[in-house]
Each structure stands twice: as structure tokens, then as C-alpha cells.
N, C-alpha and C positions, 0 to 999 in steps of 0.2 A: 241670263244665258238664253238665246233663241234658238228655236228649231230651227228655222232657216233664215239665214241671211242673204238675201238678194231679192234684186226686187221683183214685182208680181206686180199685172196690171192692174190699175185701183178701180176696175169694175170686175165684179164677180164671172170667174169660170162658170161655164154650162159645167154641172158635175151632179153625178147621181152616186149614190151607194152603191157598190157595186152588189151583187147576189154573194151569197156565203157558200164559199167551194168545200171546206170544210164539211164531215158528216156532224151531225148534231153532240155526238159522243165525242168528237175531237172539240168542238167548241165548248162543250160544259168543262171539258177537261186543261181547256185555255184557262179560262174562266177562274175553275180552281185553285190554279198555278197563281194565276197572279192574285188572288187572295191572298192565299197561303205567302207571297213573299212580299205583298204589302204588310199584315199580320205580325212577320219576321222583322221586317224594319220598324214599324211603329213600336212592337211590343221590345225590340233587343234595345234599342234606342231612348225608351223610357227607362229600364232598367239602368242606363248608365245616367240618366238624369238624375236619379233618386237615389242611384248609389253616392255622387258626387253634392249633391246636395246635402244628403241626410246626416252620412257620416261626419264629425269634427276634421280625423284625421284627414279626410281627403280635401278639404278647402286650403288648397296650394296653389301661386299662381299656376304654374303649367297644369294642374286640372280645372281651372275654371275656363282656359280654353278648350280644354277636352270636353266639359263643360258645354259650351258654347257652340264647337262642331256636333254634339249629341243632339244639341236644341235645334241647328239646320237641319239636321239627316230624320230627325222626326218629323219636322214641317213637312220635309220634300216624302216622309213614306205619307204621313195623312193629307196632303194636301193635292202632291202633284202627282206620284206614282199611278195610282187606279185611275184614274182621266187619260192620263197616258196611254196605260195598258190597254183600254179598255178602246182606246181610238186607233192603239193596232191590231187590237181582234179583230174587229168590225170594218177600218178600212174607212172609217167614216164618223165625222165629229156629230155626237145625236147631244149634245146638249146644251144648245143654241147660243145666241149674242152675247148677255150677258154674261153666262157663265166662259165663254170664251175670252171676254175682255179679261176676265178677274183673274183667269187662268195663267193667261200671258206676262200681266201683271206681279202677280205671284209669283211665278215662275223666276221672270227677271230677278225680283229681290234676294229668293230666296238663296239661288243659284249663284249669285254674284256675291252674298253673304259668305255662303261655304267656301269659294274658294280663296275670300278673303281671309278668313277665320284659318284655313291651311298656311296661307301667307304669315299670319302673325306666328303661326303655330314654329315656321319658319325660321322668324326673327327671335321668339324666345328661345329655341335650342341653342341659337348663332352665339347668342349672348350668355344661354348658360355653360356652354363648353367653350368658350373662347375667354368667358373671364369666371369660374365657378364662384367665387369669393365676392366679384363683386354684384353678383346675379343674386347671390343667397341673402346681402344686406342688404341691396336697394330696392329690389326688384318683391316689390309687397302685395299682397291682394288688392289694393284700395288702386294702385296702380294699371293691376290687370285688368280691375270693373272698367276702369278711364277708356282701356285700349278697347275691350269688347262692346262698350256700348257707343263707344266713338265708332267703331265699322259696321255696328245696327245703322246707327244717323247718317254715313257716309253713303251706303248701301240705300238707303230709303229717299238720301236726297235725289240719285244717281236715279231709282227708278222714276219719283217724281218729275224730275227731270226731261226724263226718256218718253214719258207718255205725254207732258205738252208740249216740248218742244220737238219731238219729234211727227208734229201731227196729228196728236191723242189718239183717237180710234179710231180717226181715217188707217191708218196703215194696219190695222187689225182686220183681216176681212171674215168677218162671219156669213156666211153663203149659207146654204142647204146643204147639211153634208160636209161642209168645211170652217178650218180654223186657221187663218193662214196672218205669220206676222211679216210686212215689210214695210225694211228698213229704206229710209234713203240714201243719198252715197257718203253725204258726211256725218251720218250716225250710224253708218255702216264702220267705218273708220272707228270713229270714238269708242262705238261697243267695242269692237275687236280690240284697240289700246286698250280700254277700263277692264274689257271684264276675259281679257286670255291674258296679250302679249306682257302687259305691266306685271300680275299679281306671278305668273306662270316664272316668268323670269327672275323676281324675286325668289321662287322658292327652288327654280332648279341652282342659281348661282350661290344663296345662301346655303342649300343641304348639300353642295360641291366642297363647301368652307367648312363645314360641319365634320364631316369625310377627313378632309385633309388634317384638320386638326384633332377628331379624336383616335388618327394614326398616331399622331406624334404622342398625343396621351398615352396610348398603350406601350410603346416606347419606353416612354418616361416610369411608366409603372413596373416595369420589367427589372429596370434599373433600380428602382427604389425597392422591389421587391430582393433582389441579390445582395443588400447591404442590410444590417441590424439600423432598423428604424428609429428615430426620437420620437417623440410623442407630436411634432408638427409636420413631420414625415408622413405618419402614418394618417393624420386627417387631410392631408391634401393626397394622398392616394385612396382612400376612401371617397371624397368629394371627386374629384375626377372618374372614378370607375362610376358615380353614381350618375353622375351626368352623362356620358358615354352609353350607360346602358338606355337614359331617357330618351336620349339621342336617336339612338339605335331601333327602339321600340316606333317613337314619332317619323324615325325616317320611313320606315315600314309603311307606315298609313299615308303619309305621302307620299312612297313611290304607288302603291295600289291603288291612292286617289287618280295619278297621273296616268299611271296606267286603263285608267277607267274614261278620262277626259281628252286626251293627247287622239287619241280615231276620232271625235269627236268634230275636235279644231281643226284638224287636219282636214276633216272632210267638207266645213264649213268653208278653209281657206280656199278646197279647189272648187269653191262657187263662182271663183271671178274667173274661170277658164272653161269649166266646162257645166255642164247641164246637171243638174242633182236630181237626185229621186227622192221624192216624200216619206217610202215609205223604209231607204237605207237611213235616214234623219231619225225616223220613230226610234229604227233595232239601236243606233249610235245613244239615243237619249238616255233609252232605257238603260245602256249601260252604264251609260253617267250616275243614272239615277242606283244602278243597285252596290255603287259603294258605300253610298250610305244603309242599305242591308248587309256590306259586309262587315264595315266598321265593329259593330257589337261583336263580330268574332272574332275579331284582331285583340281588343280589348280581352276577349275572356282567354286567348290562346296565350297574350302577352302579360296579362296583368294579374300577379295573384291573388289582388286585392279584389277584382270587378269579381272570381271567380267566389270569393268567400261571402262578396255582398250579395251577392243572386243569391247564397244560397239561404244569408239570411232573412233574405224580400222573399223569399219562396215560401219559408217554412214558418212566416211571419211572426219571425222574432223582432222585426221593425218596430213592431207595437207595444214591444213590452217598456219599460216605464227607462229612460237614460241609456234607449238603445244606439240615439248619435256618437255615443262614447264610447262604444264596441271598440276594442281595439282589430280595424280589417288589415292593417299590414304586416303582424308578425305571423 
């Protein structure tokens, strides 16, 4: 995913740093801020790595993609957030070529991972509430590993890709003071297909499907609820509300992802018409970037499980001797 999409001439702007308007007390208190909510993302974000991990109970496929979004949303708080942040305090990129290429680079992969890993996140609701029975028998961890390390290779080929054929680090302009990537007109194009229009439409047409059908579930549960149940009644109304509510919980973090990325595109789209500014790009990224700070709250306001595993990574019963076998769902 890039700051700015459009092109920029391939010889460096005259640009200087600008002076800091800011009194010294409003800049350390910048400063703080985005500590404190890199901190929040890295630190909430490992917490649901190791809760998913550690625990037996929780190695399901649909957590090893929660899984797998936890692992993007950490890269992007230790990786790209504080560069970020730290190049809109200041107004000005201080820490030169190199780390600018890797930046960029990064960035792409990391960005283009998470919104895939949404996408899949997508596809397995589609499939656990549109067929519950056959999602529960086929649908196996060994399966999910296939999917999440197939959109790692897809996502790394895509970056590789993107940095020689699109001119490697001619179109990175590392200046004095600046970080700027541009695209040409036909990977202008292609980024926008691979990494919004394709994965975006996937997941608003799929969690449209999702919607519609676990209406009809509820419906159906209603119904099955007014009559004296058999015993095959009652586990397809059970399997149903279970799926419905996973549903429910994952449409959640998808709408608040989209909601975080949708100003974003939006504002990259109106680059072919009119003139952008640098530093509406920064405040737009940043917001991209603090869904993955919100994520860990979703998780602990949504999940009763993530809220039992804090508390035993907290008080570090983790360590004591067959703590994977805690039982965190009941």
C-alpha cells in the first residue's frame, strides 16, 4: 500500500525541513503520544499471538487467521508506525536512502498482506455460515496453514515484483528531507487492481452474503426454537447460532478495518484529478495504520477467551508446567 500514488518528477524537489511551529512541550507531548500508541499496538498485538498460539484450545482454523491478521498488525505497530509518526511530527523524512527504500518496501508487503489476510478472513465466514457442516469436516488447520502461507508467497512475490519491474529504486526518491514513492501509469493501474479494487470487493460482496444469510439463520432458529427439538435439531441450531455469532464478531473487525482504509483510497483515487497534499496522505495512513491498534480491543471487548488469556500471560500462569491446556473458553 503507498502513500502516494501519482507521479512525481524523477529528479529531486528543492525541499528543506521546514522550522518547528510547535512550542517544545507540544512536540515532546507529540512524541509521547505516538509512543504510547505504538506500545499499544505492538504490546496488544503480541498478546493475541501468544494467546493463539500457546493455548490447544484456540488452534482453530478461523484463529489461525486471527492468528495471521495479529502477525500483520504487529509488523505494521514495530515496523512502520514510529517512521510514520515520527515523519508527521517533524514534517520531514530524517532517516535517509536506505532506510527509505526498506521502508517503502515493507510497507508494500506488509499492507498488502493485511488486507489480504481480511480477504481470506472473508472467505472463511462465507463458507462457515453458508455451509456450517461442511466447513466443520473439511475445513482443517493443515488446510488453513496452505491458505496463510500461500498469501505470505503471493504478497512477497507481488512486492518483489513491484520493486524491479517497476523501476526498483529509481521511482523511490530519497532527497534531503524526503521519502517519496512513484508509481508509473501501468503499476499505477495494477497496484490499485492487486492491492484495493480486487481484495476490497472481495470482502465487501462476500460479508453482504454473510448478512444475508445469517438472516435467514436467525429465522430458521426462531422456528426451531417454537417446536420441541430432536437431538439433530438442536445441533444444527447450535452450530448455526455458533457460526452467526463468529460471523458477527469477524464482520465487526472488518467493517472497522474498512472503515479505517476506505478515506484512504478514496483519497489516493482523487489523485488522477486533482492535486494531493503530503501531509492529508500522512493523517490518512496513520489511520490505516491504527486499526491494527484497535484490533487487540475488538478481540478483548469481543472475545471471552482473549480476555481470560491476558489475564493468565499477565499473572504468568503461562509458565507453570501444562499451562497450553488451560481450559480459556468455558
Amino acid at each position: 500500500m503507498k502513500l502516494m500514488e501519482f507521479n512525481w518528477s524523477d529528479q529531486c524537489l528543492h525541499f528543506a525541513c521546514p522550522e518547528r511551529s510547535a512550542s517544545p512541550a507540544v512536540h515532546v507531548l507529540l512524541y509521547v503520544c505516538s509512543a504510547a500508541v505504538v506500545l499499544l499496538t505492538v504490546c496488544g498485538n503480541l498478546l493475541v499471538i501468544i494467546s493463539v498460539f500457546h493455548f490447544k484450545q484456540l488452534h482453530t482454523p478461523t484463529n489461525l487467521l486471527v492468528l495471521s491478521l495479529a502477525v500483520s498488525d504487529f509488523l505494521i505497530g514495530a515496523l512502520l508506525m514510529l517512521p510514520e509518526l515520527i515523519w508527521m511530527i517533524e514534517s520531514c523524512w530524517i532517516f535517509g536512502k536506505s532506510f527509505c527504500i526498506s521502508f517503502w518496501l515493507i510497507g508494500v508487503f506488509i499492507m498488502d498482506f493485511s488486507i489480504y489476510n481480511i480477504a481470506l478472513i472473508a472467505v472463511d465466514r462465507y463458507v462457515a455460515v453458508s455451509n456450517p457442516f461442511l466447513y466443520t469436516y473439511k475445513m482443517s488447520g493443515r488446510i488453513m496453514c496452505i491458505m496463510v502461507y500461500s498469501n505470505w508467497s503471493v504478497c512477497l512475490a507481488y512486492t518483489i515484483s513491484f520493486y524491479y519491474f517497476n523501476e526498483g529504486s529509481k521511482n523511490i526518491l530519497a532527497c534531503p528531507g524526503q521519502c517519496i514513492l512513484s508509481l508509473n501509469q501501468d503499476w499505477s493501474v495494477i497496484d490499485l487492481v492487486f492491492s484495493f479494487i480486487f481484495p476490497l470487493s472481495v470482502i465487501i460482496i462476500l460479508y453482504t452474503q454473510v448478512f444475508l444469510i445469517a438472516k435467514k439463520h436467525a429465522t430458521a432458529i426462531r422456528e426451531l426454537n417454537n417446536h420441541t427439538q430432536p437431538k439433530t435439531q438442536k445441533i444444527t441450531s447450535h452450530s448455526m447460532k455458533s457460526e452467526r455469532k463468529a460471523a458477527k464478531v469477524l464482520g465487526i473487525l472488518v467493517s472497522v478495518f474498512l472503515a479505517c482504509i476506505l478515506p484512504y483510497c478514496i483519497y489516493s483515487l482523487l489523485g488522477y484529478v486533482i492535486e494531493l497534499q503530503a501531509e492529508t496522505f500522512h493523517k490518512l495512513m496513520i489511520l490505516v495504520y491504527l486499526n491494527s491498534t484497535i484490533n487487540p480491543f475488538l478481540y478483548a471487548m469481543f472475545y471471552p477467551w482473549f480476555r481470560r488469556c491476558i489475564k493468565i500471560i499477565i499473572t504468568l500462569q503461562i509458565f507453570q508446567t501444562d499451562s497450553a491446556l488451560i481450559n480459556v473458553l468455558s
